[in-house]
PDB file of N, H, CA, C and O in Angstrom:
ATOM      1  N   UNK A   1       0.840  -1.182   0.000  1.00  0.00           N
ATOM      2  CA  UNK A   1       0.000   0.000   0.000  1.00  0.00           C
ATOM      3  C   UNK A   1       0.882   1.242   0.000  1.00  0.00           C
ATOM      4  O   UNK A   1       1.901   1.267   0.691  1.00  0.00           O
ATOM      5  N   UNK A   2       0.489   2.346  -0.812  1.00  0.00           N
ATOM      6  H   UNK A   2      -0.339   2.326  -1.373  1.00  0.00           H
ATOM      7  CA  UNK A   2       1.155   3.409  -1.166  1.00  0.00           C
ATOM      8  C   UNK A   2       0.561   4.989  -0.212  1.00  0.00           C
ATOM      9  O   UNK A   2      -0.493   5.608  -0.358  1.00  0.00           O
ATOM     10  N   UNK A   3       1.366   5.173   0.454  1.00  0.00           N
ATOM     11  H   UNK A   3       2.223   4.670   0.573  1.00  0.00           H
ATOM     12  CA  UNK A   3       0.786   6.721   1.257  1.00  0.00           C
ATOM     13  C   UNK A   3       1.159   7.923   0.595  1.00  0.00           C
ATOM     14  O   UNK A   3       2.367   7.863   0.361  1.00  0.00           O
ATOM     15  N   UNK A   4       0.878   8.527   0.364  1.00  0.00           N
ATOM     16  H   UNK A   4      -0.103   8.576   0.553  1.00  0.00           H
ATOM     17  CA  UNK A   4       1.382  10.389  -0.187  1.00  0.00           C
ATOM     18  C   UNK A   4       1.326  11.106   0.720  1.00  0.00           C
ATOM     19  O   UNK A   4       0.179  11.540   0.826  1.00  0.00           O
ATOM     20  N   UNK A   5       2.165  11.584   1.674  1.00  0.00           N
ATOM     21  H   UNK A   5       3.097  11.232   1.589  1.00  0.00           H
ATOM     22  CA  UNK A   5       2.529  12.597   2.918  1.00  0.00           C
ATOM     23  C   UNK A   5       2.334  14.210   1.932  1.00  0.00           C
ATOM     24  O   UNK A   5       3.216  14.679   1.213  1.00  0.00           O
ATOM     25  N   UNK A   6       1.127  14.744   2.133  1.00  0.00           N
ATOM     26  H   UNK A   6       0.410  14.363   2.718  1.00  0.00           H
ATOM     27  CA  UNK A   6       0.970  15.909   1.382  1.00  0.00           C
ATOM     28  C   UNK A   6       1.354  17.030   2.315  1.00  0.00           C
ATOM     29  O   UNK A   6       1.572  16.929   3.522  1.00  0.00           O
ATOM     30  N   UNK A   7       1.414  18.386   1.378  1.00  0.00           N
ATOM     31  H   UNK A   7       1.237  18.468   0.398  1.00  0.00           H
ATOM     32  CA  UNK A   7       1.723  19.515   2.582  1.00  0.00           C
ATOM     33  C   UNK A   7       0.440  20.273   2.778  1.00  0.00           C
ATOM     34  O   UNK A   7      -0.292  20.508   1.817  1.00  0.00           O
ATOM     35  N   UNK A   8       0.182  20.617   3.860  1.00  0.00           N
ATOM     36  H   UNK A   8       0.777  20.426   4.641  1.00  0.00           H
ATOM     37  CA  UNK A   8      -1.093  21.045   4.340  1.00  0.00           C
ATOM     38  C   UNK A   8      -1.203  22.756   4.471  1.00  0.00           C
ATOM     39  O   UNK A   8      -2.194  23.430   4.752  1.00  0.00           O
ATOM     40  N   UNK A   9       0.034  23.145   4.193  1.00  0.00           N
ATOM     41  H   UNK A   9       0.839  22.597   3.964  1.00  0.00           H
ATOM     42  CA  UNK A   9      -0.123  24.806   4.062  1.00  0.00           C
ATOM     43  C   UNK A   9       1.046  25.316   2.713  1.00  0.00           C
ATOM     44  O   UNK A   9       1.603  24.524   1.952  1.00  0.00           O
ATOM     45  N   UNK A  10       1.149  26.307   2.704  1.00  0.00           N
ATOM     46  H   UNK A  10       0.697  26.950   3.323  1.00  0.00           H
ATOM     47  CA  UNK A  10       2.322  27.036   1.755  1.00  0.00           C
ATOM     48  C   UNK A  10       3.173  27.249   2.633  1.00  0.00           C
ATOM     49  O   UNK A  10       2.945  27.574   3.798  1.00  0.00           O
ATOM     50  N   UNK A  11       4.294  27.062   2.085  1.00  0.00           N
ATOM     51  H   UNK A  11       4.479  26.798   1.138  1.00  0.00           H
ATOM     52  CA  UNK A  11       5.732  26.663   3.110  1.00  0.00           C
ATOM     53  C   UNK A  11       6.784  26.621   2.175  1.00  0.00           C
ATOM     54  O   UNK A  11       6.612  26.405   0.975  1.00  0.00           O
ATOM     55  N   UNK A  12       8.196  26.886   2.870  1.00  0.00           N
ATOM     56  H   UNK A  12       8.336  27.062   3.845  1.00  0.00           H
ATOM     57  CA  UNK A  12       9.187  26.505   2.412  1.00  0.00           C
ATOM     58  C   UNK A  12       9.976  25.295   2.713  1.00  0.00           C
ATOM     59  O   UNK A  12       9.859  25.159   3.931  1.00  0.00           O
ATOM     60  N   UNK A  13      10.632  24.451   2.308  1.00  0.00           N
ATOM     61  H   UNK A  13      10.727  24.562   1.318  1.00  0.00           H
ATOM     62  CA  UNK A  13      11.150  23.047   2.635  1.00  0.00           C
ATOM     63  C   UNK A  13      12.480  23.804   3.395  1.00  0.00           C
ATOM     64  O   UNK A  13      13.256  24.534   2.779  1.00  0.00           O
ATOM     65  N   UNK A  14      12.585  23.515   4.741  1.00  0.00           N
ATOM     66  H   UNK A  14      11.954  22.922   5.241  1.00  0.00           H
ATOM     67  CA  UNK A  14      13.668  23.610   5.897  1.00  0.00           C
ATOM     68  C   UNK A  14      14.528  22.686   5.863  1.00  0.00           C
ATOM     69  O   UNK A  14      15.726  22.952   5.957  1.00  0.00           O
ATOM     70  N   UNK A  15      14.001  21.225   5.701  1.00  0.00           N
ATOM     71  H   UNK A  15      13.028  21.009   5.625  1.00  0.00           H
ATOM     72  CA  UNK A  15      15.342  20.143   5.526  1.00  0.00           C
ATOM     73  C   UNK A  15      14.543  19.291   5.467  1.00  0.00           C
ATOM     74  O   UNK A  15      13.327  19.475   5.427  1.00  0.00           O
ATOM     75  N   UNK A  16      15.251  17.958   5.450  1.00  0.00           N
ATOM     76  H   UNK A  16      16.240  17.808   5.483  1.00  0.00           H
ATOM     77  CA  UNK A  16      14.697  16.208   4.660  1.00  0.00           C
ATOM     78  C   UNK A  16      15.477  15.653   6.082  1.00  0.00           C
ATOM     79  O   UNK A  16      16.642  15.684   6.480  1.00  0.00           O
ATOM     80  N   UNK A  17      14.392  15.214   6.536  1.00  0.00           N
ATOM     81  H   UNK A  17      13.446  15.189   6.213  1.00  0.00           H
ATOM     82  CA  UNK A  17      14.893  13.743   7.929  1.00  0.00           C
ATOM     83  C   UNK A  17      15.235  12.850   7.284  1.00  0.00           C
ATOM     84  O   UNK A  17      16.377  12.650   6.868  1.00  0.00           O
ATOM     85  N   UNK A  18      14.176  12.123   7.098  1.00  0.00           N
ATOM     86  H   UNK A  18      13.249  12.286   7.436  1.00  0.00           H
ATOM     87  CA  UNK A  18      14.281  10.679   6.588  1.00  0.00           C
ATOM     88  C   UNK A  18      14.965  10.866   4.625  1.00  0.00           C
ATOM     89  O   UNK A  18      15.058  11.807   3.837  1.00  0.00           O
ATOM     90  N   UNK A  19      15.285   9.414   4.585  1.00  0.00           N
ATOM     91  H   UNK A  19      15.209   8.650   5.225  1.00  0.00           H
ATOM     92  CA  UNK A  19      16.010   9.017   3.250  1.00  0.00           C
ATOM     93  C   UNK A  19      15.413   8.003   2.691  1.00  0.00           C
ATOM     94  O   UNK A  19      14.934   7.074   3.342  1.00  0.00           O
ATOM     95  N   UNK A  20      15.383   8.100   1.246  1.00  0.00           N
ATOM     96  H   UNK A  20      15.771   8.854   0.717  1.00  0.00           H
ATOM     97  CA  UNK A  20      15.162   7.308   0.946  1.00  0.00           C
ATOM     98  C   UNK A  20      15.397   5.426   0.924  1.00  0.00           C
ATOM     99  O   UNK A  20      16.565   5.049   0.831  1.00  0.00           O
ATOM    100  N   UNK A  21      14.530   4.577   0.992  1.00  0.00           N
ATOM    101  H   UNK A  21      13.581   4.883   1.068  1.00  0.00           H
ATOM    102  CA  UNK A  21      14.606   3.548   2.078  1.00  0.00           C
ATOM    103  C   UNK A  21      14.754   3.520   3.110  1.00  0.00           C
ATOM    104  O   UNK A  21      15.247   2.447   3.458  1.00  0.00           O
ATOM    105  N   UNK A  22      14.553   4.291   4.007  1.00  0.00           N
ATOM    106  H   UNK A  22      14.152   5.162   3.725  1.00  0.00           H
ATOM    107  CA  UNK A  22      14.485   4.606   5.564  1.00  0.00           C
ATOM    108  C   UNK A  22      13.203   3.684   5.843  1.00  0.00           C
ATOM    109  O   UNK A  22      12.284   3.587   5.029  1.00  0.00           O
ATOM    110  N   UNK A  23      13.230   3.090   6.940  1.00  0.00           N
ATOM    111  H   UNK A  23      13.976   3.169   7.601  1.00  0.00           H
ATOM    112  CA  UNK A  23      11.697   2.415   7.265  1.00  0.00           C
ATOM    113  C   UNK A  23      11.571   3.176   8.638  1.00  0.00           C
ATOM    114  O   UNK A  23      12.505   3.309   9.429  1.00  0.00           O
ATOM    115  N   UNK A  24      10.218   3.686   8.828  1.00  0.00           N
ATOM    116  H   UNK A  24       9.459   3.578   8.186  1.00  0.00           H
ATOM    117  CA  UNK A  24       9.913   4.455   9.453  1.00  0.00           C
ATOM    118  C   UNK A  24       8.334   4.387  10.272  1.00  0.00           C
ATOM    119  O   UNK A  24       7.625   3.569   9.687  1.00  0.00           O
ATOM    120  N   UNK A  25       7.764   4.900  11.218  1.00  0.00           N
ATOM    121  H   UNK A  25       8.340   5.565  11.694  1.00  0.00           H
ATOM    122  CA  UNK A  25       6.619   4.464  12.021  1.00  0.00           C
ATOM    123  C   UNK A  25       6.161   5.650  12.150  1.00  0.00           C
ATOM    124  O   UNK A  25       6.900   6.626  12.273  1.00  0.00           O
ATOM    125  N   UNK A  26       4.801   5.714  12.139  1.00  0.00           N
ATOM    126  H   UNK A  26       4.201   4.920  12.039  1.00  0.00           H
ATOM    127  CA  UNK A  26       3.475   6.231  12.504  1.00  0.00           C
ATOM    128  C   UNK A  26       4.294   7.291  13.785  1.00  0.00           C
ATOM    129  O   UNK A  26       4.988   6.855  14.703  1.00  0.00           O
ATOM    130  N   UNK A  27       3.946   8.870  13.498  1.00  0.00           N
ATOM    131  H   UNK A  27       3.382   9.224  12.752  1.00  0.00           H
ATOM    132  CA  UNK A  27       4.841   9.997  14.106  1.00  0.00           C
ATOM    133  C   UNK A  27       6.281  10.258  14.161  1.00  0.00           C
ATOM    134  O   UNK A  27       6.834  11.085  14.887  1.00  0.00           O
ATOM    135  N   UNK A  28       6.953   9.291  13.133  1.00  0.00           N
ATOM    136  H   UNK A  28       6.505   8.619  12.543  1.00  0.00           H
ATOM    137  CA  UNK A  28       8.489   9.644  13.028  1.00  0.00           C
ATOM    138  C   UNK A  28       8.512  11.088  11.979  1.00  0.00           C
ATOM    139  O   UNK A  28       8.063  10.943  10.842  1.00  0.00           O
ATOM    140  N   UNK A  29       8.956  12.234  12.329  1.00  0.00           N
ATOM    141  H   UNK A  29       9.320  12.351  13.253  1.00  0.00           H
ATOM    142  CA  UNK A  29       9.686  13.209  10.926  1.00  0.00           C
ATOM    143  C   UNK A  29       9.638  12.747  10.198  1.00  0.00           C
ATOM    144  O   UNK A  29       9.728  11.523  10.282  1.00  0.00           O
ATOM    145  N   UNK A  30       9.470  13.339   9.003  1.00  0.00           N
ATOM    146  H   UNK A  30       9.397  14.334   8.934  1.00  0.00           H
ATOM    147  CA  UNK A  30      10.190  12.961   7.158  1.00  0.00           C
ATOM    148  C   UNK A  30      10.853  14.529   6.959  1.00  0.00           C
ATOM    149  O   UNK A  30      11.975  14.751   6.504  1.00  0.00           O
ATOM    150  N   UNK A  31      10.226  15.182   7.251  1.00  0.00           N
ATOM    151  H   UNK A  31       9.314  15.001   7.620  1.00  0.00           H
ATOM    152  CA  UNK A  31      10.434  16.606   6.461  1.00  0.00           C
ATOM    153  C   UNK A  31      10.048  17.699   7.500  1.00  0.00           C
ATOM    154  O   UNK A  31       9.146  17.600   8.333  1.00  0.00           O
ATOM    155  N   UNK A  32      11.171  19.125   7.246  1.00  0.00           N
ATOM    156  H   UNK A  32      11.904  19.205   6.570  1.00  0.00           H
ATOM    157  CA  UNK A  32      10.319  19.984   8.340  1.00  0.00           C
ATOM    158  C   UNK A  32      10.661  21.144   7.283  1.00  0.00           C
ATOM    159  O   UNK A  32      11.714  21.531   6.775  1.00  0.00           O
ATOM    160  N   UNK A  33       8.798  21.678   7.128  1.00  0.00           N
ATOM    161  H   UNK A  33       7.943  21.364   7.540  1.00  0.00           H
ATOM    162  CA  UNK A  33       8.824  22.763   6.711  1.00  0.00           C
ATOM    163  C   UNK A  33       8.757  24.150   7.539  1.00  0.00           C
ATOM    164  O   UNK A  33       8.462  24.160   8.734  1.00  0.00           O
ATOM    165  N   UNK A  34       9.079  25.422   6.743  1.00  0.00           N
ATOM    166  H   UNK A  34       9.318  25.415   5.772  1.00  0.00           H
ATOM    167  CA  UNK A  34       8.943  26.869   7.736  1.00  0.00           C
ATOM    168  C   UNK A  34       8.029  27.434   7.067  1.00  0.00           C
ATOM    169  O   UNK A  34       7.699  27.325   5.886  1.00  0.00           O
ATOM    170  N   UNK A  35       7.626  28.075   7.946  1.00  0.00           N
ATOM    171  H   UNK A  35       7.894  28.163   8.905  1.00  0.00           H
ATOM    172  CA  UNK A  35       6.201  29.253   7.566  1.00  0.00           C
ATOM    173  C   UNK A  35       6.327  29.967   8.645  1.00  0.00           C
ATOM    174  O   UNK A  35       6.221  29.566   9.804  1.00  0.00           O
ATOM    175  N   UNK A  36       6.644  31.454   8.131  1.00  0.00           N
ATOM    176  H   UNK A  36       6.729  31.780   7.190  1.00  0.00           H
ATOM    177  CA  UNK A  36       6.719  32.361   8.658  1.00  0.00           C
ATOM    178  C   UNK A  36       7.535  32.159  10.024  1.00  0.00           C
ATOM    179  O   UNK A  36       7.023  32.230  11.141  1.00  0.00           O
ATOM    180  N   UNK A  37       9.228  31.831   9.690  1.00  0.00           N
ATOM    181  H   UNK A  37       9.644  31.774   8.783  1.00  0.00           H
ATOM    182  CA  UNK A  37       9.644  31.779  10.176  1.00  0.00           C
ATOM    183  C   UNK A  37       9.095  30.596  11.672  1.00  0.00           C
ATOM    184  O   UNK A  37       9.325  30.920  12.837  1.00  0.00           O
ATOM    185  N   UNK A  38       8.852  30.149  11.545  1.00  0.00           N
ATOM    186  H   UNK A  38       8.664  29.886  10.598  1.00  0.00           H
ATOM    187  CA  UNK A  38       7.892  28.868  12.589  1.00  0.00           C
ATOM    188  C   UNK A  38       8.573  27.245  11.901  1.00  0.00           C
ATOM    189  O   UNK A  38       8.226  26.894  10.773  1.00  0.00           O
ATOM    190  N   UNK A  39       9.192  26.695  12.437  1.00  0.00           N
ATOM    191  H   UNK A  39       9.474  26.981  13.353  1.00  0.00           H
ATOM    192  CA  UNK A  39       9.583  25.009  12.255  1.00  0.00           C
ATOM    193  C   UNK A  39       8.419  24.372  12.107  1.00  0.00           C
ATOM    194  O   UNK A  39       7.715  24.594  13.093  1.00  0.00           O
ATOM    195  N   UNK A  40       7.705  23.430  11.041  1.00  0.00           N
ATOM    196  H   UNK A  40       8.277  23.250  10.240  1.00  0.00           H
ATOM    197  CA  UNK A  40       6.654  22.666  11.300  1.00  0.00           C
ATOM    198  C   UNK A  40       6.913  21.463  10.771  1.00  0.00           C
ATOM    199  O   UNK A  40       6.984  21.355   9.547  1.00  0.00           O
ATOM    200  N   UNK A  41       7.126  20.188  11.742  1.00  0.00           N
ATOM    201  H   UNK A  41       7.069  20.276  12.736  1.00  0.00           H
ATOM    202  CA  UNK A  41       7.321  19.149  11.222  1.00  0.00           C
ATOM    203  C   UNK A  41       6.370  18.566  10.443  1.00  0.00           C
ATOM    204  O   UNK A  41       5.210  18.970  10.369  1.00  0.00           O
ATOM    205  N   UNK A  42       6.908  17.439   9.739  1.00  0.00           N
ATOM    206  H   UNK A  42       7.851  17.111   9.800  1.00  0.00           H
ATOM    207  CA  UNK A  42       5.745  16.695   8.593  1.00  0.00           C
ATOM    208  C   UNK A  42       6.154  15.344   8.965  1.00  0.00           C
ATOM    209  O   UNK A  42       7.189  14.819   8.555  1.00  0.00           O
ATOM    210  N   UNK A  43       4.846  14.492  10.191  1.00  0.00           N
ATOM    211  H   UNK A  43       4.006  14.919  10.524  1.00  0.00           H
ATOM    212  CA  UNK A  43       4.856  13.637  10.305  1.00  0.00           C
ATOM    213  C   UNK A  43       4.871  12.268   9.642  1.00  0.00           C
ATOM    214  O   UNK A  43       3.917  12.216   8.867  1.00  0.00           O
ATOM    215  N   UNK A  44       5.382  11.448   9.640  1.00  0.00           N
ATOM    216  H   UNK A  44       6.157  11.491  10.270  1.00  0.00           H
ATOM    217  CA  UNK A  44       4.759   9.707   9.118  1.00  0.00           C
ATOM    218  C   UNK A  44       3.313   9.477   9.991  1.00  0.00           C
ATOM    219  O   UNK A  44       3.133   9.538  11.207  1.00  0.00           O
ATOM    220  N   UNK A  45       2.343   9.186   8.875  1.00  0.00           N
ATOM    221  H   UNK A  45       2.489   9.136   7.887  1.00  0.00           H
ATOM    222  CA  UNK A  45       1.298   9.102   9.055  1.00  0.00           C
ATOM    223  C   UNK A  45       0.583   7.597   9.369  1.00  0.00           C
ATOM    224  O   UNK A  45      -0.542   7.461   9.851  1.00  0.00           O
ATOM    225  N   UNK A  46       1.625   6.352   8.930  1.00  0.00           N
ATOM    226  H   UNK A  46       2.539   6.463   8.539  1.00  0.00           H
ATOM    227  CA  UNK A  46       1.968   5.208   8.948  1.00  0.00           C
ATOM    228  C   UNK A  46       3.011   4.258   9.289  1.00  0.00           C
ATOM    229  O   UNK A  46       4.124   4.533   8.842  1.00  0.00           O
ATOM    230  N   UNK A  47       2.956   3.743   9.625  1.00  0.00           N
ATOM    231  H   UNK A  47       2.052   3.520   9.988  1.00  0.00           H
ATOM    232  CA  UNK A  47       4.374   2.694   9.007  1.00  0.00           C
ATOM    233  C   UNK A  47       4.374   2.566   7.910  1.00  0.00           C
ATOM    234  O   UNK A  47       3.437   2.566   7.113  1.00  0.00           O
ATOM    235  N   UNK A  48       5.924   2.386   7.704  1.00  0.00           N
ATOM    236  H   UNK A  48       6.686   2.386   8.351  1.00  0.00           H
ATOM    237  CA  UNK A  48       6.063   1.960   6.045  1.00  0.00           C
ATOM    238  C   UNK A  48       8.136   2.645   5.992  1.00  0.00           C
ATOM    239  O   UNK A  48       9.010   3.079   6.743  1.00  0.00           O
ATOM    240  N   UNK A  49       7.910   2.320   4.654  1.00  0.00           N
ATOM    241  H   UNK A  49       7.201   1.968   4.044  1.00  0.00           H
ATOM    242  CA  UNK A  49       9.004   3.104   3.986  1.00  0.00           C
ATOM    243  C   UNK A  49       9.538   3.509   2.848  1.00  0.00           C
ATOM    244  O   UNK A  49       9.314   3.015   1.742  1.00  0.00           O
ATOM    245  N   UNK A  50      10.488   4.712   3.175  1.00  0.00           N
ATOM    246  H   UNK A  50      10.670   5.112   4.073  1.00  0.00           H
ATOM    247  CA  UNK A  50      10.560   6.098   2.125  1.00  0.00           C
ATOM    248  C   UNK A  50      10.710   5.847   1.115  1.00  0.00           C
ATOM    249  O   UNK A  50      11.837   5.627   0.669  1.00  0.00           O
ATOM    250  N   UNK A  51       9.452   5.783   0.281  1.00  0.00           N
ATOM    251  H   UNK A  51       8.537   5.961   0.644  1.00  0.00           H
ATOM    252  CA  UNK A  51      10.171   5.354  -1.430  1.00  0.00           C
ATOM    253  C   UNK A  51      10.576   6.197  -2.647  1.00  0.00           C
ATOM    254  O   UNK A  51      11.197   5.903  -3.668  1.00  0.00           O
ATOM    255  N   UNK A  52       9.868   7.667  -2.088  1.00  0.00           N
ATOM    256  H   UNK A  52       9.363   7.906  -1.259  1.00  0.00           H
ATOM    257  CA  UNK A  52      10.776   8.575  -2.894  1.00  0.00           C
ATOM    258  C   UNK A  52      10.212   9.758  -2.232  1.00  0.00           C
ATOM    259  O   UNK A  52       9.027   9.691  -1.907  1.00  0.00           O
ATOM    260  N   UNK A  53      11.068  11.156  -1.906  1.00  0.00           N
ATOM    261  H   UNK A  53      12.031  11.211  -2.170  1.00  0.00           H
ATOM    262  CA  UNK A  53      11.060  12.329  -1.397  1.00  0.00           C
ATOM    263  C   UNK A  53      11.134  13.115  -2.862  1.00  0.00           C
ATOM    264  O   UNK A  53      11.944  13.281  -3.774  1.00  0.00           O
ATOM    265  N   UNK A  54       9.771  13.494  -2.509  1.00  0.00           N
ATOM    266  H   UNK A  54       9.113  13.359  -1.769  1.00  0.00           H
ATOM    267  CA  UNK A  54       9.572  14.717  -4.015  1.00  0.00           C
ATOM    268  C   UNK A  54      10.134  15.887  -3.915  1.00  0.00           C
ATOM    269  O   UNK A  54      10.150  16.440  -5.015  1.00  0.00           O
ATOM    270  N   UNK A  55      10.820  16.799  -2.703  1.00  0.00           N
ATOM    271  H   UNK A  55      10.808  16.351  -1.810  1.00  0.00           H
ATOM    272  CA  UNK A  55      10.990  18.203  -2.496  1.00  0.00           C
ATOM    273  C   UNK A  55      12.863  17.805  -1.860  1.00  0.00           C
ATOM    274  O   UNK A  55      13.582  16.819  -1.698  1.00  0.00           O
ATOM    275  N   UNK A  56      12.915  19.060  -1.716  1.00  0.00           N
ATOM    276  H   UNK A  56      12.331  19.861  -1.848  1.00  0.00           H
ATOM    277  CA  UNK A  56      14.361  19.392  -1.515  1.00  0.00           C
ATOM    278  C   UNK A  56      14.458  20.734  -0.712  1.00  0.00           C
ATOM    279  O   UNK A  56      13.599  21.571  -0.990  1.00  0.00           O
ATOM    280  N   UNK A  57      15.299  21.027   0.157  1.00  0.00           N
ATOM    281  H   UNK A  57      15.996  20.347   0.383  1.00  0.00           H
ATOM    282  CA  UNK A  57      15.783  21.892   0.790  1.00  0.00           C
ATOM    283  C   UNK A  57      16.032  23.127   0.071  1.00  0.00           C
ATOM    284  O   UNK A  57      17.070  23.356  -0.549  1.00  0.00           O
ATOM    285  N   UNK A  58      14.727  24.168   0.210  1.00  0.00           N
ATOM    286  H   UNK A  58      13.884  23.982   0.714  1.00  0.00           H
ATOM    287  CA  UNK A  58      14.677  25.648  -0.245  1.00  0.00           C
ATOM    288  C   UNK A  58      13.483  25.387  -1.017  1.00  0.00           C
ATOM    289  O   UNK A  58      12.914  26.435  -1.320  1.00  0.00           O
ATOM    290  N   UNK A  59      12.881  24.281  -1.460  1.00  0.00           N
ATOM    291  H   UNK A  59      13.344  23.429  -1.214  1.00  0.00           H
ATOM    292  CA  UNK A  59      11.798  24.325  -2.231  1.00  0.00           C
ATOM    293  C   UNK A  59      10.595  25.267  -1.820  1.00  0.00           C
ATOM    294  O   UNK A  59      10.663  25.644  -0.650  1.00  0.00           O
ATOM    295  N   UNK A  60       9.560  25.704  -2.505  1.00  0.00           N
ATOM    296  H   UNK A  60       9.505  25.398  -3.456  1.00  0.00           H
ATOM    297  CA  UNK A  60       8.317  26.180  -1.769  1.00  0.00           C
ATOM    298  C   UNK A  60       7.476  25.519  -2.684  1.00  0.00           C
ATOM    299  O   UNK A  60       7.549  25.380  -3.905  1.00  0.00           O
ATOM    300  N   UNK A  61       6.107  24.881  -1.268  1.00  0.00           N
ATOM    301  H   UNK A  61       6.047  24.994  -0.277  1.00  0.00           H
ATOM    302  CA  UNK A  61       5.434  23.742  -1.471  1.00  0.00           C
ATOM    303  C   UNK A  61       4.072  24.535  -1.501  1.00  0.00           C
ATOM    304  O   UNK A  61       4.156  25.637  -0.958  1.00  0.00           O
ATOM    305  N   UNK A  62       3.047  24.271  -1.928  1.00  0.00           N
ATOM    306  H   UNK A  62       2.979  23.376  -2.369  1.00  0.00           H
ATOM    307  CA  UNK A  62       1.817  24.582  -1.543  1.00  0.00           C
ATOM    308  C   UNK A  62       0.572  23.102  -0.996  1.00  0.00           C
ATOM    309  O   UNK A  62       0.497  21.888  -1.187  1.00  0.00           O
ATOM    310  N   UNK A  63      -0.130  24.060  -0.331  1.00  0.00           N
ATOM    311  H   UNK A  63      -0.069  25.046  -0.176  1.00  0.00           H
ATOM    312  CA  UNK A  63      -1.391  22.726  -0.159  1.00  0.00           C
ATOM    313  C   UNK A  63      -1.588  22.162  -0.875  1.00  0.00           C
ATOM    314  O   UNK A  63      -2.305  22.562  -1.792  1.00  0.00           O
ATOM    315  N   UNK A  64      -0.970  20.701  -0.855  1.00  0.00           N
ATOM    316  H   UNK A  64      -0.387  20.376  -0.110  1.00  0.00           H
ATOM    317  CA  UNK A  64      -1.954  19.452  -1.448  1.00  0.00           C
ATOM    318  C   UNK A  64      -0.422  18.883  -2.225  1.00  0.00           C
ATOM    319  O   UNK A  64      -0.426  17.744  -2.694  1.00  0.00           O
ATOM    320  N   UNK A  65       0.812  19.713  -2.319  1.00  0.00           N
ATOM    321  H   UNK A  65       0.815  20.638  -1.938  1.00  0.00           H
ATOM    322  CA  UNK A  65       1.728  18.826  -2.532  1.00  0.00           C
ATOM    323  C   UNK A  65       2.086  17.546  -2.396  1.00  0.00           C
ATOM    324  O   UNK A  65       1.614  16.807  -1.532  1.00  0.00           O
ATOM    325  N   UNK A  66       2.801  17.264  -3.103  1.00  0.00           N
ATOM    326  H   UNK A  66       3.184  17.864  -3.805  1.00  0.00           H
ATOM    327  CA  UNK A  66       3.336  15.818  -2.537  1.00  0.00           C
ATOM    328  C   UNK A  66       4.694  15.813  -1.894  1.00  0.00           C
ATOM    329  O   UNK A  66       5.541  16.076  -2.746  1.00  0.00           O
ATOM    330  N   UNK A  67       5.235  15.602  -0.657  1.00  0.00           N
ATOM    331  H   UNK A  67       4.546  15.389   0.036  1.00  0.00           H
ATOM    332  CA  UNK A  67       6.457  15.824  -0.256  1.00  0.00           C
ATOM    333  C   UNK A  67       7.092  14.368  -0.179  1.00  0.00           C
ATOM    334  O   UNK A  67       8.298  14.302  -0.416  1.00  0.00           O
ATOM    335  N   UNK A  68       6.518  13.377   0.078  1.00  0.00           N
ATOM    336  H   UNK A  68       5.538  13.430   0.271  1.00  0.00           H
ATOM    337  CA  UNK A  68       7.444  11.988   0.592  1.00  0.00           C
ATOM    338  C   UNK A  68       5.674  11.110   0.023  1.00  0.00           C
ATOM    339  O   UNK A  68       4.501  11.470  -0.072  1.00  0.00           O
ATOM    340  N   UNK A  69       6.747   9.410  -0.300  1.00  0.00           N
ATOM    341  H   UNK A  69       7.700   9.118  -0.223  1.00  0.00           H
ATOM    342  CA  UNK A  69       5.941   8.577  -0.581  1.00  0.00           C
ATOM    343  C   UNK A  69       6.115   7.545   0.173  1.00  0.00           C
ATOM    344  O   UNK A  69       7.211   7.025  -0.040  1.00  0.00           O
ATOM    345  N   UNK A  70       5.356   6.906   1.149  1.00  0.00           N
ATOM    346  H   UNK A  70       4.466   7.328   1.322  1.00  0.00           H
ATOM    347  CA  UNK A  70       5.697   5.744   1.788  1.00  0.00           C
ATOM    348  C   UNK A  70       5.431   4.321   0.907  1.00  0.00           C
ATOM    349  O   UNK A  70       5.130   4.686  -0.229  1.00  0.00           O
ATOM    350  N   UNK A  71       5.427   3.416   0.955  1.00  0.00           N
ATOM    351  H   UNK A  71       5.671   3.120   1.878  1.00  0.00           H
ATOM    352  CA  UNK A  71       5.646   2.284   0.715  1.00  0.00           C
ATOM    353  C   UNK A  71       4.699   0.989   1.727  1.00  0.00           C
ATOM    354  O   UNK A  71       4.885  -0.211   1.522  1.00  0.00           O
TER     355      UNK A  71
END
């Protein structure tokens, strides 16, 4: 089963936790975006693992992006 970790506001990409093939659990980091100067992490919503990270460090994301794909 395939998850899409979307972004839920307009933001800039702050940095990438997890890596690709990382296996990871339900509230681990993947990604922490900023808005307005504010850290907002982007939880794992599942178990599973990282099968591909769509964004990169400096990106700007809007609602409904796709940032990380679980597995």
């Amino acid at each position: 089963m395939e998850l899409t970790v979307r972004a839920e506001m307009v933001a800039s990409v702050h940095s990438i936790v997890a890596q690709v093939g990382d296996a990871v659990v339900a509230g681990d980091t993947l990604v922490i975006l900023e808005s307005m100067k504010m850290e907002i992490p982007v939880l794992a919503e599942a178990d599973g693992k990282v099968g591909e990270i769509s964004v990169q460090p400096g990106d700007v994301v809007r609602e409904g992006d796709i940032l990380v794909i679980l597995l």
